[in-house]
Each structure stands twice: as structure tokens, then as C-alpha cells.
N, C-alpha and C positions, 0 to 999 in steps of 0.2 A: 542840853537841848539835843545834843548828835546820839546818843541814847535814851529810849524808854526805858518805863518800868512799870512791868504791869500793876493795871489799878486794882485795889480792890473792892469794885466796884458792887454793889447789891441792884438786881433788878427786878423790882416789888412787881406783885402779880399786875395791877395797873397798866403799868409800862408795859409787860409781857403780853397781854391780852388785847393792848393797843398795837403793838408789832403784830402780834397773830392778826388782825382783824385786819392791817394795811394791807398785808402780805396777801391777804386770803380775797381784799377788795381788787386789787389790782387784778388779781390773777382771774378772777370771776368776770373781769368788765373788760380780760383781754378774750376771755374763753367765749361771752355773751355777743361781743365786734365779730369774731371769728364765725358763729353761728350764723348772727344777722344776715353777715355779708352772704354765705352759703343758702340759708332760708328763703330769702325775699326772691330768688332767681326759681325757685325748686317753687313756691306754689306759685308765681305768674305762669309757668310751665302746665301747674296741675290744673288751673283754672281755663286757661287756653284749650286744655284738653277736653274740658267737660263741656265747655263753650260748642267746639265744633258739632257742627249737624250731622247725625250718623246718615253715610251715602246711602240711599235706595237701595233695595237689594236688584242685581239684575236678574234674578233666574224667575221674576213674575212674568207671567206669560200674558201676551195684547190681551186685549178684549178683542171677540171675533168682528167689530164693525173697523176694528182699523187693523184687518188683514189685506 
């Protein structure tokens, strides 16, 4: 027991392609959390902006009755 001995272990495609896929799930649903969190701030941002009312321009000149 206070010594190994490496196994000789076979890992059929199966298993391989079940590791490839965990491997690849996690790291996509960390990569997806990380987007989310970044995305959701960035268009309440874009949307706020397209909201606001564009100011009046000042350079129109009175009408001559409210001189």
C-alpha cells in the first residue's frame, strides 16, 4: 500500500471523449458566466444611450416676434 505501481490502464475512446466533452463543458459555462456578467452592464449602457433625447441645437436663431 506505501508503494504504487503504475496501472495498465486502457482508456477507450468512450471515456476519452466523455473527459474531452466535461473538460470542454466547464470551461465554455466558465467562459459564457464571464461574458454574461461583462454583456448585461455594456447594453443597459448602449440602450440608455439611444434612449436619451438629442439636445436642441443652440445656434437656431429666435423668430423675429420674440426679439
Amino acid at each position: 500500500m506505501a508503494t504504487t505501481v503504475p496501472a495498465q490502464a486502457y482508456v477507450g475512446p468512450g471515456l476519452g471523449l466523455g473527459a474531452i466533452s466535461t473538460a470542454l463543458g466547464v470551461v465554455g459555462a466558465i467562459l459564457l458566466g464571464i461574458v454574461s456578467f461583462v454583456w448585461y452592464p455594456v447594453k443597459r449602457l448602449v440602450r440608455a444611450a439611444r434612449r436619451k433625447p438629442a439636445a436642441p441645437a443652440q445656434s437656431d436663431p429666435l423668430p423675429e416676434s420674440e426679439l
